[in-house]
N, C-alpha and C positions, 0 to 999 in steps of 0.2 A: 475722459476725452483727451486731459492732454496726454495722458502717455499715449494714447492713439496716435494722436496728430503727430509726437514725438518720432514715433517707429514707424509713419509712413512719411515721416522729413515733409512735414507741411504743418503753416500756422494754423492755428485755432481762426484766427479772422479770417483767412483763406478758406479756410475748410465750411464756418457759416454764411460767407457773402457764397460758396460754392448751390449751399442749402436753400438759401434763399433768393437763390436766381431763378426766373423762371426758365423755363422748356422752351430748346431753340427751335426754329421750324423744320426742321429735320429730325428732330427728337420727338414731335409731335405727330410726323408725318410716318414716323418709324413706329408710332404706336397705334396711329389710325389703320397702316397697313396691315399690322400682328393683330388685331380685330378683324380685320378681311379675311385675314388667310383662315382665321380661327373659326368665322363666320361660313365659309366655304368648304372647312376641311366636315362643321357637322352635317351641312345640308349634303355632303357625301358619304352620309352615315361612317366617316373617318377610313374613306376607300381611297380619297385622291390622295397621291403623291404631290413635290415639287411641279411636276413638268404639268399637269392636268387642272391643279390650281392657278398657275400660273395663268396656262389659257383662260380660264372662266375669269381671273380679273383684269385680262387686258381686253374680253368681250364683253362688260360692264363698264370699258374706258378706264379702266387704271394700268398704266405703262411701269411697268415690272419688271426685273430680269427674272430668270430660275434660280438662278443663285442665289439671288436677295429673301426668294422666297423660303430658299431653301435653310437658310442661315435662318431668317426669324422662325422655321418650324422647327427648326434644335432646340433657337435659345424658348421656345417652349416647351419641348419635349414632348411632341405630336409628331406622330408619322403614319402612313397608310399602313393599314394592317395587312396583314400575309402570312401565309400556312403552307408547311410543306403539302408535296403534289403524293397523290396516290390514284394508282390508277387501276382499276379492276377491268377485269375481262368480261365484255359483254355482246363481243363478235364471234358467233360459231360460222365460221367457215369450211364447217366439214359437212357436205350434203352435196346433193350432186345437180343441185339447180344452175344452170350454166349462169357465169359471169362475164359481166362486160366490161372492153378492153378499159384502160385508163386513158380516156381521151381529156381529160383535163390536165394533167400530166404534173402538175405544180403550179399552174399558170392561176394565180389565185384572186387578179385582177379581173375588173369590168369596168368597162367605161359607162355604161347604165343599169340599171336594175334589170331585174329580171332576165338575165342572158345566164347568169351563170350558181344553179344552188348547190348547194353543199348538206350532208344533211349525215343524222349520227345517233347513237344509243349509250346515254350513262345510266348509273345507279344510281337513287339518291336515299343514304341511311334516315331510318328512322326509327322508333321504339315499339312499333307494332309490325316494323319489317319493311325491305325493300320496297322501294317506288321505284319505276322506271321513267326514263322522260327521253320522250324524241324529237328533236327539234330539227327545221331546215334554217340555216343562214343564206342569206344572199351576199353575195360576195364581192358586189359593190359599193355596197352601204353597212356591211357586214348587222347588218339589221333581222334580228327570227324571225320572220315570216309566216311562222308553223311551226305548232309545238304540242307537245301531248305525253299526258301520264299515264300509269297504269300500275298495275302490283306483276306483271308478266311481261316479258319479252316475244309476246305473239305479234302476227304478222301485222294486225288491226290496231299494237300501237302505232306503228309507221306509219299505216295508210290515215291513221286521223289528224297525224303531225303534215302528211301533205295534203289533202283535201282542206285543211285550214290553210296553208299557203296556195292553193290553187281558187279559195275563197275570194278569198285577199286581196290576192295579185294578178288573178288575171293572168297567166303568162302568153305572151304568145308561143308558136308551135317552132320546137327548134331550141328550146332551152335544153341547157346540159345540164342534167343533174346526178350528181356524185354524188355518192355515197363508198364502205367498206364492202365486201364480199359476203357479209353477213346473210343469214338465211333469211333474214326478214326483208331483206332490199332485192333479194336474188327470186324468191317465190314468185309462181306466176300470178297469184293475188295481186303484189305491188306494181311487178313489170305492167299486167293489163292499164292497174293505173297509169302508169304512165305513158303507153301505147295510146290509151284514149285522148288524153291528155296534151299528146304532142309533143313530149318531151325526150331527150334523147340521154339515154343511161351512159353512163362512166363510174370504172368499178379502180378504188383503190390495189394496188397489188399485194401478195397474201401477207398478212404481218407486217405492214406498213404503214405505222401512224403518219407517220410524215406526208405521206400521198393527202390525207385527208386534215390537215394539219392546223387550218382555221377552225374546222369544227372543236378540235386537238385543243385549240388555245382558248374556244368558251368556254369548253366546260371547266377549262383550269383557272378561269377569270368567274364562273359561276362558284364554284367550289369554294375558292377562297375569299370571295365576299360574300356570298351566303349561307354556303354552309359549314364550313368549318367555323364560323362566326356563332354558330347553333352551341347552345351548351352538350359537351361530351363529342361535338363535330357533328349531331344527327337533330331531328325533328321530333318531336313528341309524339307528331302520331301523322296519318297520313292528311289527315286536313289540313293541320298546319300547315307539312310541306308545298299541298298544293296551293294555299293560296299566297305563303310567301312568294313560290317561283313565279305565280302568274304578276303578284306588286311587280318583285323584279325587273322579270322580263320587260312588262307592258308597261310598265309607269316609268321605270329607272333607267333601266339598260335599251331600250330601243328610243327614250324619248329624251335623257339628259345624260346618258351617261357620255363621257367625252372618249374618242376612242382615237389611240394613234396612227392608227393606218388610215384614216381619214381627217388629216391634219386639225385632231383634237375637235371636230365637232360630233355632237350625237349622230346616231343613222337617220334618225328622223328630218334633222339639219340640214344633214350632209344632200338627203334625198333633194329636201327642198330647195338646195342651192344647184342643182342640177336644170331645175325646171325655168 
């Protein structure tokens, strides 16, 4: 000990009244908060970053910077997990079902629910083989609305992914709903749905994720907290996968997850702060 106190040029008695002081109140209050953050980063099964923690403890009343939060998630060595993006092709656009124009055009805003959905087809791996899942967002509350699995890309996963959002929601007549050019959104099966429906179609243009670009950003916010989280990046078998996505979706992501295009509240939140 003293060659310690020697070669860091401080006395031995400096060094034990140091010991046996207590914790000032910032020292205390710097360790109640590194239990907060700690506290919040599992109940986000270690998805939240700085900026989304932060929110959840100044909406609990704890007055925060991002900064502050962001420094005590170093000096622990926790941070949101993240996966590179892969994207497979799951749009044929070659058939000869006519497409509709892009009247959404990028305008990816709504002032209420139900005026404007969005809607899309990924793969989801697994060890007995591809699931497919189709979901519609609303574009409001960026909230699914409609969703549905399947082992096929036929036209009937689509129309169960809208008939659940048409459940749901209620739309009235006059919503725009976009989608890609795909053969499943283009056939006269789906169109009729939406004819009856009251809905008015808008087709991304060909080979343009960007046209369709919030559906674009779920499944890359699905992928990497759920499934690339999977061991090997896939599902064990189709059950699993489905009933993870449905926790997900319906418990996590439409009811707590914090989203930033809706200044960090859930969709479910966000809805109800509209009313």
């Amino acid at each position: 000990m003293s060659d310690l106190c020697r070669t860091l040029e401080v006395s031995r008695s400096g060094y034990y009244d140091f010991k046996s002081r207590p914790a000032s109140a910032r020292d205390r209050w710097r360790e109640e908060l590194a239990e907060q953050i700690r506290e919040v980063y599992d109940d986000s099964r270690g998805l939240y970053g700085s900026p989304r923690i932060t929110a959840e403890l100044r909406s609990s009343g704890t007055l925060v910077t991002e900064k502050t939060v962001a420094k005590l998630m170093k000096q622990q060595q926790i941070q949101a997990k993240t996966a590179g993006r892969f994207r497979p092709m799951t749009t044929d656009s070659n058939h000869d079902w006519k497409a509709a124009d892009n009247l959404l055009d990028r305008d990816f805003q709504a002032a209420l629910p139900n005026a404007k959905w969005c809607c899309d087809i990924t793969y989801v791996p697994t060890d007995e083989g591809v699931l497919y899942l189709a979901a519609v967002i609303d574009l409001c509350s960026r909230r699914i609305v409609g969703w549905s699995m399947a082992p096929h890309m036929k036209a009937t996963l689509c129309i169960d992914a809208l008939q659940m959002a048409l459940l749901h929601r209620s739309p009235s007549q006059g919503l725009v709903h976009h989608s890609d050019r795909g053969v499943q959104y283009c056939c006269d099966a789906y169109q009729q749905q939406l004819q009856q429906a009251g809905l008015t179609p808008s087709m991304s243009r060909i080979g343009n994720c960007y046209d369709n670009a919030v559906m674009e950003s779920f499944w890359g916010t699905l992928k990497c907290e759920l499934i690339y989280q999977q061991p090997n990046g896939r599902f064990a078998s189709h059950q699993q996968a489905r009933a993870s996505i449905f926790e997900y979706i319906e418990v996590f992501y439409n009811r707590r997850r914090r989203h930033s295009a809706i200044g960090y509240l859930s969709p479910e939140a966000f809805e109800a702060s509209l009313n």
